[in-house]
Biopython code that builds the backbone (N, CA, C, O; Angstrom):
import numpy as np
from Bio.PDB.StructureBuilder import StructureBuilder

atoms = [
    (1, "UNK", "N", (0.842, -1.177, 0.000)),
    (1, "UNK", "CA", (0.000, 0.000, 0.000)),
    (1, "UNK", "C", (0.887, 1.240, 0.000)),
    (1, "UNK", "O", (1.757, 1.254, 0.871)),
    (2, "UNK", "N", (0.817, 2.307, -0.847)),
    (2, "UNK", "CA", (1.393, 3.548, -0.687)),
    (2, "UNK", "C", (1.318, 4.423, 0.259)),
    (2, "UNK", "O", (0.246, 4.652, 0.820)),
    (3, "UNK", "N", (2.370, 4.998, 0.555)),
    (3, "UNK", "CA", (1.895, 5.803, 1.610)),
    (3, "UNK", "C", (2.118, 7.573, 0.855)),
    (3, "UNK", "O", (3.207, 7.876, 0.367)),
    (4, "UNK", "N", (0.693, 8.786, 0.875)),
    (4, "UNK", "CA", (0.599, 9.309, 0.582)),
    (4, "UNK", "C", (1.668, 10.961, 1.102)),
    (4, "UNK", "O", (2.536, 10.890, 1.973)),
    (5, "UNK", "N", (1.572, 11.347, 0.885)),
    (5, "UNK", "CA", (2.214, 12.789, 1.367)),
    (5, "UNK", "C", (1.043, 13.858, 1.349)),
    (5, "UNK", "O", (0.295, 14.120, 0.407)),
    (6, "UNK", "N", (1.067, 14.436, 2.678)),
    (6, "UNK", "CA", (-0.104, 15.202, 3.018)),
    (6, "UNK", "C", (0.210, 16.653, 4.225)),
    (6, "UNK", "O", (0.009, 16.588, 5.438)),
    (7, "UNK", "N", (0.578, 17.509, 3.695)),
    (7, "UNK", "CA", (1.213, 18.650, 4.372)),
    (7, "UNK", "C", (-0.043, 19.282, 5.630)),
    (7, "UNK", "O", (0.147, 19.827, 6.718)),
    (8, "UNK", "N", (-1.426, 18.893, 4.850)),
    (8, "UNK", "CA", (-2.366, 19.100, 6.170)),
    (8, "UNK", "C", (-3.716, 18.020, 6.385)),
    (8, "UNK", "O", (-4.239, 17.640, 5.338)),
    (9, "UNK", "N", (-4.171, 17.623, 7.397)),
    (9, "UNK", "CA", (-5.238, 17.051, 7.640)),
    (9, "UNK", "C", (-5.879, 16.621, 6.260)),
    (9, "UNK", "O", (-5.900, 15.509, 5.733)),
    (10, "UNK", "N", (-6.307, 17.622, 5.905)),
    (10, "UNK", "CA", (-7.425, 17.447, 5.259)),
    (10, "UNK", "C", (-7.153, 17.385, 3.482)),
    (10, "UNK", "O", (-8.040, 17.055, 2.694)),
    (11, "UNK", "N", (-5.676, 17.792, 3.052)),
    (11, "UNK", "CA", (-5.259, 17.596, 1.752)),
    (11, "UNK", "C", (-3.756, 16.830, 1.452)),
    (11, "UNK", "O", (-2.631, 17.049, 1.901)),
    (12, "UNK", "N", (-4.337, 15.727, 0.379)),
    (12, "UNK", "CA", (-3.037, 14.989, -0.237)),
    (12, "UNK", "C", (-2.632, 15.497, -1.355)),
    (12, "UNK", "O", (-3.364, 16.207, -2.044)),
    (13, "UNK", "N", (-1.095, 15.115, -1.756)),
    (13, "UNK", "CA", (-0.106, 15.809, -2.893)),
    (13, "UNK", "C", (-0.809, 15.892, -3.784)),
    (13, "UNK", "O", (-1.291, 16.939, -4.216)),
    (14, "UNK", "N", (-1.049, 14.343, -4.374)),
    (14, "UNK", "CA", (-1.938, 13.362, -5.520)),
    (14, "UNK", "C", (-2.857, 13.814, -5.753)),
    (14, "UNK", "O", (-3.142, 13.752, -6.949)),
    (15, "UNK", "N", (-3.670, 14.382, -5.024)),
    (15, "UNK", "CA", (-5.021, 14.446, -5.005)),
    (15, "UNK", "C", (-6.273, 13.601, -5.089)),
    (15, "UNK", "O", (-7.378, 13.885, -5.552)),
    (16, "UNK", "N", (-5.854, 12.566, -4.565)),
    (16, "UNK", "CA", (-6.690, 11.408, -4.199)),
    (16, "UNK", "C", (-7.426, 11.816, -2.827)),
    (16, "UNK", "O", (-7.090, 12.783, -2.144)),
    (17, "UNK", "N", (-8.020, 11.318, -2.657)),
    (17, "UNK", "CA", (-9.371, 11.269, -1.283)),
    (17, "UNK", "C", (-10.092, 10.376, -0.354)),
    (17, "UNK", "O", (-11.243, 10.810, -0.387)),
    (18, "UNK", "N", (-10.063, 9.424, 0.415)),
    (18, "UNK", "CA", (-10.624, 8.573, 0.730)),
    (18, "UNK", "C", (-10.343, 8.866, 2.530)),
    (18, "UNK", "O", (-9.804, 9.820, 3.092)),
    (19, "UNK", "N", (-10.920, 7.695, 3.046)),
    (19, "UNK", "CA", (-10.676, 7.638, 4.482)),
    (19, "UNK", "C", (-9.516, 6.797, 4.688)),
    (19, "UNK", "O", (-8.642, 7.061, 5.514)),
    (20, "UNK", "N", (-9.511, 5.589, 3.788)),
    (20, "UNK", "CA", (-8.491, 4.721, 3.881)),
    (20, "UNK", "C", (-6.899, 5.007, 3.644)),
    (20, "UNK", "O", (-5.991, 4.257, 4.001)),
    (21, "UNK", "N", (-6.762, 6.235, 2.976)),
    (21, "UNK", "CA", (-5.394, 6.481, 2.579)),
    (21, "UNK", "C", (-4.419, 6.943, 3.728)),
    (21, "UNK", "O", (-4.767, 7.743, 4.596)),
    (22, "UNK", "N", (-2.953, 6.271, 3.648)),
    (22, "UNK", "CA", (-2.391, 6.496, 4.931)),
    (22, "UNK", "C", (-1.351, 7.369, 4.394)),
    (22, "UNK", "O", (-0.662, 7.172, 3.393)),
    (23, "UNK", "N", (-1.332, 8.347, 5.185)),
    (23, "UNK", "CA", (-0.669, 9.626, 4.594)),
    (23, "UNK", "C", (0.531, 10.217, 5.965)),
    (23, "UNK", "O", (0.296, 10.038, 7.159)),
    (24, "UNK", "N", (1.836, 10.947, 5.407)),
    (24, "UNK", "CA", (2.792, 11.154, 6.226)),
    (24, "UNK", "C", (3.333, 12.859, 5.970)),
    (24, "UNK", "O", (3.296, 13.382, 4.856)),
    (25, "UNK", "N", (3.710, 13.403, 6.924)),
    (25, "UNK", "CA", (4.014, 14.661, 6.647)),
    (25, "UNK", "C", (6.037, 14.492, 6.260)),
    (25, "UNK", "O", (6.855, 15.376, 6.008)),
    (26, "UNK", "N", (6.175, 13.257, 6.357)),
    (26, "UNK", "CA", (7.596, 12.844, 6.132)),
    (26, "UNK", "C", (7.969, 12.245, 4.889)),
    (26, "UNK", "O", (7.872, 11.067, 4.546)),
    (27, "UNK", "N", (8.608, 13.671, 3.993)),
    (27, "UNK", "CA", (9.230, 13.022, 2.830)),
    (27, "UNK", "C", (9.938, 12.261, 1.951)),
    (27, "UNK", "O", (9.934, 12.176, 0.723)),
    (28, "UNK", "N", (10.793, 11.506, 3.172)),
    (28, "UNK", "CA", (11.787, 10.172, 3.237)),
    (28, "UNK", "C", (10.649, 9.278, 3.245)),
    (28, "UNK", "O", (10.790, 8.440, 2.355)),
    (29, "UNK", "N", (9.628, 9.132, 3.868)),
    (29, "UNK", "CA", (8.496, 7.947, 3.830)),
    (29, "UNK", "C", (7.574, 7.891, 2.507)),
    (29, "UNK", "O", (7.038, 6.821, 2.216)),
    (30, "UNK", "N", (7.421, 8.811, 1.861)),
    (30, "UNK", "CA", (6.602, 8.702, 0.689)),
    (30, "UNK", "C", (6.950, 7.806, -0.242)),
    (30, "UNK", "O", (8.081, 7.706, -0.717)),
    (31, "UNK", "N", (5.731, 6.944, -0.608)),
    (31, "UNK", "CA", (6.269, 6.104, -1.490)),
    (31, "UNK", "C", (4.984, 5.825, -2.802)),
    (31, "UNK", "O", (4.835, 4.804, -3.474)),
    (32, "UNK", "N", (4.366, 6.812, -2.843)),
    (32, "UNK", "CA", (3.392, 7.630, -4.101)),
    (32, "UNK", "C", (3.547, 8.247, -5.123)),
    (32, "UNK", "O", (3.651, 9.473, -5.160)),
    (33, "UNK", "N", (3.595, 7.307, -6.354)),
    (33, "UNK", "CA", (4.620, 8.124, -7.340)),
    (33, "UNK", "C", (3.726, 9.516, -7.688)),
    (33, "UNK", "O", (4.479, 10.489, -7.723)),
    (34, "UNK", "N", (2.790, 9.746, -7.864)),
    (34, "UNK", "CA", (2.037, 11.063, -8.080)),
    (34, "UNK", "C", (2.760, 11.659, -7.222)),
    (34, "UNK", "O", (3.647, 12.415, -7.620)),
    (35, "UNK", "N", (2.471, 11.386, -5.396)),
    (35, "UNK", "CA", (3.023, 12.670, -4.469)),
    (35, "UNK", "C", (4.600, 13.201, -4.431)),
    (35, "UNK", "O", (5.044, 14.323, -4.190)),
    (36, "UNK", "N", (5.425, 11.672, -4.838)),
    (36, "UNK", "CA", (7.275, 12.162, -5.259)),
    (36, "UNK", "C", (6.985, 13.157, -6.372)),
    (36, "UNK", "O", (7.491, 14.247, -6.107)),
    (37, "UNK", "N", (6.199, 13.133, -7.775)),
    (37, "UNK", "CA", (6.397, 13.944, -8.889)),
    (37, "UNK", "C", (5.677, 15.467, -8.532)),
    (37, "UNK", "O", (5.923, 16.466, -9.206)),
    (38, "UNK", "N", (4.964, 15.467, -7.631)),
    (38, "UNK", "CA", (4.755, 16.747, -6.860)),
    (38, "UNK", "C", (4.953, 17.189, -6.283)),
    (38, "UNK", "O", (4.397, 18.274, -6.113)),
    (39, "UNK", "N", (6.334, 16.546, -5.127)),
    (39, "UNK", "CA", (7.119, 17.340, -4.103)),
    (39, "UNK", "C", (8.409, 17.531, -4.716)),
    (39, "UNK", "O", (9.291, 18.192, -4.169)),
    (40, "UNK", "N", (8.624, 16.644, -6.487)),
    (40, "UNK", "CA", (10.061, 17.350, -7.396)),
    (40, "UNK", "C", (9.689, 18.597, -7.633)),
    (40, "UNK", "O", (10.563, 19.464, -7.656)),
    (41, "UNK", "N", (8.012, 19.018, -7.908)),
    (41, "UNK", "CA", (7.784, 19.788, -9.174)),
    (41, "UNK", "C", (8.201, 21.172, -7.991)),
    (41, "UNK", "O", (8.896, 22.116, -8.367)),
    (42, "UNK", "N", (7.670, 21.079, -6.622)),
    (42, "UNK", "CA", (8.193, 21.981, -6.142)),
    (42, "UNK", "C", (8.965, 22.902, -5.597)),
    (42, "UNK", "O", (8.988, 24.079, -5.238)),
    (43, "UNK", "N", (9.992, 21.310, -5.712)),
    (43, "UNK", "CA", (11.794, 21.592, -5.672)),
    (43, "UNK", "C", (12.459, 22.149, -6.929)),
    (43, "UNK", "O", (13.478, 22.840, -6.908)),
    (44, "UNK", "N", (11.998, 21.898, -7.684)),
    (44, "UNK", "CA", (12.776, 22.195, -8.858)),
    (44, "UNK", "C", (12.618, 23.856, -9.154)),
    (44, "UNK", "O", (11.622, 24.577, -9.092)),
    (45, "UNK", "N", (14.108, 24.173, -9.523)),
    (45, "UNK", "CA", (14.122, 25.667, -9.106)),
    (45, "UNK", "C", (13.034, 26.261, -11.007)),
    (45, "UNK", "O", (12.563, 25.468, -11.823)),
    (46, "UNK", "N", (12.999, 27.678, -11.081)),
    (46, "UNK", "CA", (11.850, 28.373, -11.641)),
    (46, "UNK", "C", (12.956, 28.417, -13.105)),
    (46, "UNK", "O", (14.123, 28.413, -12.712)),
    (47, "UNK", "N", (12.883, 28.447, -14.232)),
    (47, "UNK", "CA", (13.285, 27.860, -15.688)),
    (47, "UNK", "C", (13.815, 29.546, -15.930)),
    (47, "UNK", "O", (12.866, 30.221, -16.331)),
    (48, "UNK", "N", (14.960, 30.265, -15.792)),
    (48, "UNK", "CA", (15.182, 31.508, -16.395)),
    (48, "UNK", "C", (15.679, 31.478, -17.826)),
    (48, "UNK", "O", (16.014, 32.556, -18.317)),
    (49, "UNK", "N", (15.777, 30.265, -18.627)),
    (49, "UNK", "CA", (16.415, 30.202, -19.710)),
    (49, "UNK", "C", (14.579, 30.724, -20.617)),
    (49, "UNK", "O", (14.446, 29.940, -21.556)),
    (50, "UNK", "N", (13.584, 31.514, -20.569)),
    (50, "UNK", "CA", (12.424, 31.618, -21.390)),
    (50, "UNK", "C", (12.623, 32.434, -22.412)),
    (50, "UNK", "O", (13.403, 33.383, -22.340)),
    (51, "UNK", "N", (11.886, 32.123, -23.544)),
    (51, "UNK", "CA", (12.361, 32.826, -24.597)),
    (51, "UNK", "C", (11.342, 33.752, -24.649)),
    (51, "UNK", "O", (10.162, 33.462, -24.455)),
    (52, "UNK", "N", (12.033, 35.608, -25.079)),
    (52, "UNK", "CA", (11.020, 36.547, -25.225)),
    (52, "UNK", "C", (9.829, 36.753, -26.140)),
    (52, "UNK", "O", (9.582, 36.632, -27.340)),
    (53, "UNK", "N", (9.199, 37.121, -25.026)),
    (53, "UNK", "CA", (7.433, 37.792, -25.519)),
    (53, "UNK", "C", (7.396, 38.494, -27.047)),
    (53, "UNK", "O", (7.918, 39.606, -26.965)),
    (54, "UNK", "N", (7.013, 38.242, -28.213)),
    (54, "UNK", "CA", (6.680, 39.396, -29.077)),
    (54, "UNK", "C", (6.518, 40.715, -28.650)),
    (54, "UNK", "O", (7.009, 41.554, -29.405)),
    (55, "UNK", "N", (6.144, 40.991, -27.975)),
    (55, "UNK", "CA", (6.073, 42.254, -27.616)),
    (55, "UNK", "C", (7.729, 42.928, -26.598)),
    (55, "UNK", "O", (8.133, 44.075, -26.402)),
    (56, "UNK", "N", (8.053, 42.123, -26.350)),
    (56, "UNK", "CA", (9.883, 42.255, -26.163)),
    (56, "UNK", "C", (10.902, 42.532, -26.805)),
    (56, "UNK", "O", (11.966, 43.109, -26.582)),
    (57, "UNK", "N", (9.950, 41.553, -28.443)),
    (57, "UNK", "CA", (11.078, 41.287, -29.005)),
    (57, "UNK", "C", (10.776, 42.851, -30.296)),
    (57, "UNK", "O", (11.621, 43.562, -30.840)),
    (58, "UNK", "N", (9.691, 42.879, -30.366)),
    (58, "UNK", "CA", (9.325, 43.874, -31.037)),
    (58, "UNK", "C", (9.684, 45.319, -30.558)),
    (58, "UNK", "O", (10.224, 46.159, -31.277)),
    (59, "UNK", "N", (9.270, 45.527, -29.086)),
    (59, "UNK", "CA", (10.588, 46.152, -28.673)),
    (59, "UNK", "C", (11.717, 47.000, -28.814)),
    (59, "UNK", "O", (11.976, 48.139, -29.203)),
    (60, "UNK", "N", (12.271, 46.031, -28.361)),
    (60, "UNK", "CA", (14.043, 45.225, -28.857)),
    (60, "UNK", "C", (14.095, 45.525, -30.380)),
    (60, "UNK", "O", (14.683, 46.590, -30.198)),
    (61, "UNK", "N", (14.008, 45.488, -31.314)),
    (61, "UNK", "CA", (13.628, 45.687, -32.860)),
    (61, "UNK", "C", (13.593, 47.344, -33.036)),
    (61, "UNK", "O", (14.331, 48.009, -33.763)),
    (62, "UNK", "N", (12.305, 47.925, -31.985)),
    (62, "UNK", "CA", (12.128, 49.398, -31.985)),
    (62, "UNK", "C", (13.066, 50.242, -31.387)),
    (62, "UNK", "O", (12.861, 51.451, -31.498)),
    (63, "UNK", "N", (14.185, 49.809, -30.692)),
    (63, "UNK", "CA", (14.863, 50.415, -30.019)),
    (63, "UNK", "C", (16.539, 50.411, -30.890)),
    (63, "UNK", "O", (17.377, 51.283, -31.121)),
    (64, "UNK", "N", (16.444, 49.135, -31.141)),
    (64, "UNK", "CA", (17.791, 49.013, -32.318)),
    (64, "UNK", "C", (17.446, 49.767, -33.548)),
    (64, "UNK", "O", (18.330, 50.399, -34.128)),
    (65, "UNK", "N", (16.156, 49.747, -34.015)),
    (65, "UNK", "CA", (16.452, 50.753, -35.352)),
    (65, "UNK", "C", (16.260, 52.110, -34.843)),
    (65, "UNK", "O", (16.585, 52.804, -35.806)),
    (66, "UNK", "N", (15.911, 52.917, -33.863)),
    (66, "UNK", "CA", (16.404, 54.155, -33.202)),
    (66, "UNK", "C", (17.418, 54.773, -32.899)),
    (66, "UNK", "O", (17.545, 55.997, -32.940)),
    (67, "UNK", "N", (18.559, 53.654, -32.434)),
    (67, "UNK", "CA", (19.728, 54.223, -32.418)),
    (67, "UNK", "C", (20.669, 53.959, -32.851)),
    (67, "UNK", "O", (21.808, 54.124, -32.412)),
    (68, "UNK", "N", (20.050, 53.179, -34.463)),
    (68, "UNK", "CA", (21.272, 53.618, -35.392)),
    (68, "UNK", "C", (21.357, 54.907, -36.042)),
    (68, "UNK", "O", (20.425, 55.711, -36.020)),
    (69, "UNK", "N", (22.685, 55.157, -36.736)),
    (69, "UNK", "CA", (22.269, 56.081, -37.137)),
    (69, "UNK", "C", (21.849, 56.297, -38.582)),
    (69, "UNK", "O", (22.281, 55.472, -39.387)),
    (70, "UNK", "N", (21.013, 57.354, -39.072)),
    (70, "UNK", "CA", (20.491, 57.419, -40.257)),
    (70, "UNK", "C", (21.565, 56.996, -41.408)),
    (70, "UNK", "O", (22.728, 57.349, -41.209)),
    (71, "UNK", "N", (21.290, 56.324, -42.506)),
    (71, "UNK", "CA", (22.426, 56.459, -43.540)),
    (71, "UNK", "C", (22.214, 57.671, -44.334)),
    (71, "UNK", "O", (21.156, 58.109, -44.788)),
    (72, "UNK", "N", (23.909, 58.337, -44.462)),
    (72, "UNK", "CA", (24.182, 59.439, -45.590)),
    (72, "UNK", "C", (23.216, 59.178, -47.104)),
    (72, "UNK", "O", (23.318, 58.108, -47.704)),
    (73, "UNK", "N", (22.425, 60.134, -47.533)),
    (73, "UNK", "CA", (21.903, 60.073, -48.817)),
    (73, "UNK", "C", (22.421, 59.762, -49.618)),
    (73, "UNK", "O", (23.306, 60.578, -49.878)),
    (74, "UNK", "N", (22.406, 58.887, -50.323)),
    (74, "UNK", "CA", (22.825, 58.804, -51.765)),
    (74, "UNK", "C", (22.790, 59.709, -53.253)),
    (74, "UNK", "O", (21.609, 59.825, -53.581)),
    (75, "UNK", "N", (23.426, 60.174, -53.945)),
    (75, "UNK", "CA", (23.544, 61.403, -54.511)),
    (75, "UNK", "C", (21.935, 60.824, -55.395)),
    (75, "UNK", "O", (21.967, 59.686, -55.862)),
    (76, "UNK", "N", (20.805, 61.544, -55.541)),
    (76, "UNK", "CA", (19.874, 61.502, -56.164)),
    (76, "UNK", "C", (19.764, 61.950, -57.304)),
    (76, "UNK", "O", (18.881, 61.727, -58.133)),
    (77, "UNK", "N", (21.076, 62.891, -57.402)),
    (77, "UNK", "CA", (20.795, 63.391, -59.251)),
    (77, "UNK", "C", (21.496, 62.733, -59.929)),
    (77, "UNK", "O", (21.868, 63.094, -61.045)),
    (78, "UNK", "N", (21.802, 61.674, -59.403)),
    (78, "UNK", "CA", (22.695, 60.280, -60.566)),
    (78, "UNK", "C", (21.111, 59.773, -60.986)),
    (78, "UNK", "O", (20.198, 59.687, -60.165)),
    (79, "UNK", "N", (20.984, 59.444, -62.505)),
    (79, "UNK", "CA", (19.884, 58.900, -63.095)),
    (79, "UNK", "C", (19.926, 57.510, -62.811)),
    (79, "UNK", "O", (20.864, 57.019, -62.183)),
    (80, "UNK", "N", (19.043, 56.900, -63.200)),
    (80, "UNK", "CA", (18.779, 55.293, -63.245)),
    (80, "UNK", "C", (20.243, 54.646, -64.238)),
    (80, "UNK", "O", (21.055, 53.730, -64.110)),
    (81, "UNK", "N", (20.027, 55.511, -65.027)),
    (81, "UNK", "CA", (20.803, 54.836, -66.575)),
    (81, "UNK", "C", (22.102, 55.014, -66.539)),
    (81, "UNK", "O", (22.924, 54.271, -67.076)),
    (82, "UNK", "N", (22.365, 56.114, -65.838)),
    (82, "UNK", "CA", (24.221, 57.001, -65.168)),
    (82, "UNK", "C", (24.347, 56.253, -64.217)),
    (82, "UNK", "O", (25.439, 55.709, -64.381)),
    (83, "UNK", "N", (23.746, 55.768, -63.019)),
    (83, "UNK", "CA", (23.992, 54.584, -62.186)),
    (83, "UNK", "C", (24.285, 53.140, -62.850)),
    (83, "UNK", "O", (25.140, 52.419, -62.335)),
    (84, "UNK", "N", (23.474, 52.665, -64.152)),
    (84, "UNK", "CA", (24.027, 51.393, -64.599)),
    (84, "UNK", "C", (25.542, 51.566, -65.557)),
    (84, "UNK", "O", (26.459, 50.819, -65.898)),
    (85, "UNK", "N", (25.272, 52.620, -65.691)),
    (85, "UNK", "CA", (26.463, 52.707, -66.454)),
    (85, "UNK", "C", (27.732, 52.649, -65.913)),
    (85, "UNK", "O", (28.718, 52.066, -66.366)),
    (86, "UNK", "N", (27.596, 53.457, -64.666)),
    (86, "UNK", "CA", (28.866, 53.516, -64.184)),
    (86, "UNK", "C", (28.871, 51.853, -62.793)),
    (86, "UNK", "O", (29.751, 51.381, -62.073)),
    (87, "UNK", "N", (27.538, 51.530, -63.016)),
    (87, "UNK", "CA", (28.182, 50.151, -62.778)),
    (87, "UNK", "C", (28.424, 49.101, -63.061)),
    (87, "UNK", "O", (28.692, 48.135, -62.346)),
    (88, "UNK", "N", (28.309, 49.253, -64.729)),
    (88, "UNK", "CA", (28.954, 48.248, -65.662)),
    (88, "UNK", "C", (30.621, 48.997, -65.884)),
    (88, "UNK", "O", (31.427, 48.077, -66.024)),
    (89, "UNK", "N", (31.128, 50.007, -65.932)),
    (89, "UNK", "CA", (32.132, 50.549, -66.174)),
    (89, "UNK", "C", (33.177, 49.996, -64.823)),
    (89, "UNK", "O", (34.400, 49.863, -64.776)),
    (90, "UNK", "N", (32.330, 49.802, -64.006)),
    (90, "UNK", "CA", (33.652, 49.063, -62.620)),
    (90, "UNK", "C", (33.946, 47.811, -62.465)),
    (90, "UNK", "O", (34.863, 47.349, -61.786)),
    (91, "UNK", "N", (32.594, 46.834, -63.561)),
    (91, "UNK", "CA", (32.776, 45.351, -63.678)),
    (91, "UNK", "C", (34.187, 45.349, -64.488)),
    (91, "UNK", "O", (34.625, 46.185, -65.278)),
    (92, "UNK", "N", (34.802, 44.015, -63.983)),
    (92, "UNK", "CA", (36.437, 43.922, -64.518)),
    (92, "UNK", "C", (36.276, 43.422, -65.981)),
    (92, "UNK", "O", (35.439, 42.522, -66.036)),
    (93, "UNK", "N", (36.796, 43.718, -67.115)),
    (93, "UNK", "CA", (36.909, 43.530, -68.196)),
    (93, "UNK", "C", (35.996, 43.756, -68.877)),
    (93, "UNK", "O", (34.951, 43.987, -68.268)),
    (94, "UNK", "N", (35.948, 43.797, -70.294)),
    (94, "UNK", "CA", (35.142, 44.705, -71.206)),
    (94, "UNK", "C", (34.372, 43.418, -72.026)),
    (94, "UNK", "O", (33.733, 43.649, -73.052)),
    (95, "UNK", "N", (34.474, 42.295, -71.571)),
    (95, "UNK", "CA", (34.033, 41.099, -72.224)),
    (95, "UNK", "C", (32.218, 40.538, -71.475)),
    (95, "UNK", "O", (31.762, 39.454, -71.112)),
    (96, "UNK", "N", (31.768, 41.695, -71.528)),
    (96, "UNK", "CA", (29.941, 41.371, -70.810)),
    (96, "UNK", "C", (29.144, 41.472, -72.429)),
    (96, "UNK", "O", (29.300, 42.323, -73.304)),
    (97, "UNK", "N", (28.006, 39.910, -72.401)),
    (97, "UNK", "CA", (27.508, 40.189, -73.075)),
    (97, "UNK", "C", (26.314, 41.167, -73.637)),
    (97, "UNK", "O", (26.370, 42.239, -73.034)),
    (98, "UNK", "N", (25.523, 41.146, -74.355)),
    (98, "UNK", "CA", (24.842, 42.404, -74.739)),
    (98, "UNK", "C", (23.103, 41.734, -73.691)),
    (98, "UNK", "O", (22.722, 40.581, -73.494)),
    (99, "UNK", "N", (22.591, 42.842, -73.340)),
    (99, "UNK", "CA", (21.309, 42.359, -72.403)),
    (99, "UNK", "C", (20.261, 43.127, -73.334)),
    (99, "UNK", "O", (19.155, 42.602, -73.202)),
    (100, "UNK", "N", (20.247, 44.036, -74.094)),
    (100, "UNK", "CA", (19.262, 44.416, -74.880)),
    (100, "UNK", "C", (18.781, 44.467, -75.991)),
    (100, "UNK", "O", (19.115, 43.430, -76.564)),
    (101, "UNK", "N", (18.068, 45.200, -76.757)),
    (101, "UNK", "CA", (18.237, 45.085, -78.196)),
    (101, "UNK", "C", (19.154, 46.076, -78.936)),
    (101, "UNK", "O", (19.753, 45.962, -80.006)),
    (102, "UNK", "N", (19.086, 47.066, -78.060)),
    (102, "UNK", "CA", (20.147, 48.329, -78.561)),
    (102, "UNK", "C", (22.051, 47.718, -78.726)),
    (102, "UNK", "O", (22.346, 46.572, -78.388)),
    (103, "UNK", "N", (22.939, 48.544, -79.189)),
    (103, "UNK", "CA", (23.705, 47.726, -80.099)),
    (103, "UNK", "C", (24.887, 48.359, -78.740)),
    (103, "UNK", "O", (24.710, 49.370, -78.061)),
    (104, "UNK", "N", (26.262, 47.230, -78.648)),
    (104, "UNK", "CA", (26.666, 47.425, -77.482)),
    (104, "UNK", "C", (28.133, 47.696, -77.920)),
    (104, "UNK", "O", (28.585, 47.112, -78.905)),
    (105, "UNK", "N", (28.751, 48.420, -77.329)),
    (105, "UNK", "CA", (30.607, 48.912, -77.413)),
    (105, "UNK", "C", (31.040, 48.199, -77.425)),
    (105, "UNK", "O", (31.861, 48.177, -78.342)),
    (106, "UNK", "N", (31.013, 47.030, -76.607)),
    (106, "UNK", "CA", (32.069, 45.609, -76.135)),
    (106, "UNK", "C", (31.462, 44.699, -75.966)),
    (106, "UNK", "O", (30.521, 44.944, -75.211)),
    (107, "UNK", "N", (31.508, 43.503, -76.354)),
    (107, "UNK", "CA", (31.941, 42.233, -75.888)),
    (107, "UNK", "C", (32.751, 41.359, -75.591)),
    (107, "UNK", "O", (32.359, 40.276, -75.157)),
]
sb = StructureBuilder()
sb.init_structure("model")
sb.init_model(0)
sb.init_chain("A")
sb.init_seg("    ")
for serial, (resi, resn, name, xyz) in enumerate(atoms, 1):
    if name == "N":
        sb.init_residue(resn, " ", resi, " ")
    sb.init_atom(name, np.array(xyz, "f"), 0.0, 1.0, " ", f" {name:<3s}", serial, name[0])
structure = sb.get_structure()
């Protein structure tokens, strides 16, 4: 027969109920696997490894893009077409094939 663990009169670990159950306020005597897995759960220390709340992490998110700092503008009166140009002019060698229909300097 098990013997229950019961901190007062009137309530066991387990949560079982009867008249018949023989119950001990001594935790070396327990031999109830429900009442051992409920006098670990209360030993066992509180889990600080939790991972943050959305609203933490969102946050965290609002606060890092605040204090970076803004990036320098980019010169805006470079055109679309003066920007490709001059960044085909820094690709290494003059051997790129043609991407359009218009007629090309190099291949």
């Amino acid at each position: 027969m098990a013997i229950h663990f019961s901190p007062s009169s009137n309530t066991i670990a387990c949560g079982r109920s009867g008249a018949s159950l023989s119950t001990t306020e001594d935790q070396a005597q327990v031999s109830c696997k429900l009442c051992l897995r409920s006098l670990d759960k209360a030993a066992a220390p509180v889990a600080t490894n939790r991972t943050p709340t959305l609203a933490e992490l969102r946050a965290a998110a609002r606060a890092a893009k605040a204090s970076t700092p803004a990036k320098p503008a980019e010169q805006s009166a470079l055109s679309v077409k003066a920007a490709w140009q001059q960044k085909l002019e820094q690709l290494p060698g003059r051997n790129r094939l043609p991407r359009g229909a218009a007629r090309q300097n190099f291949v």
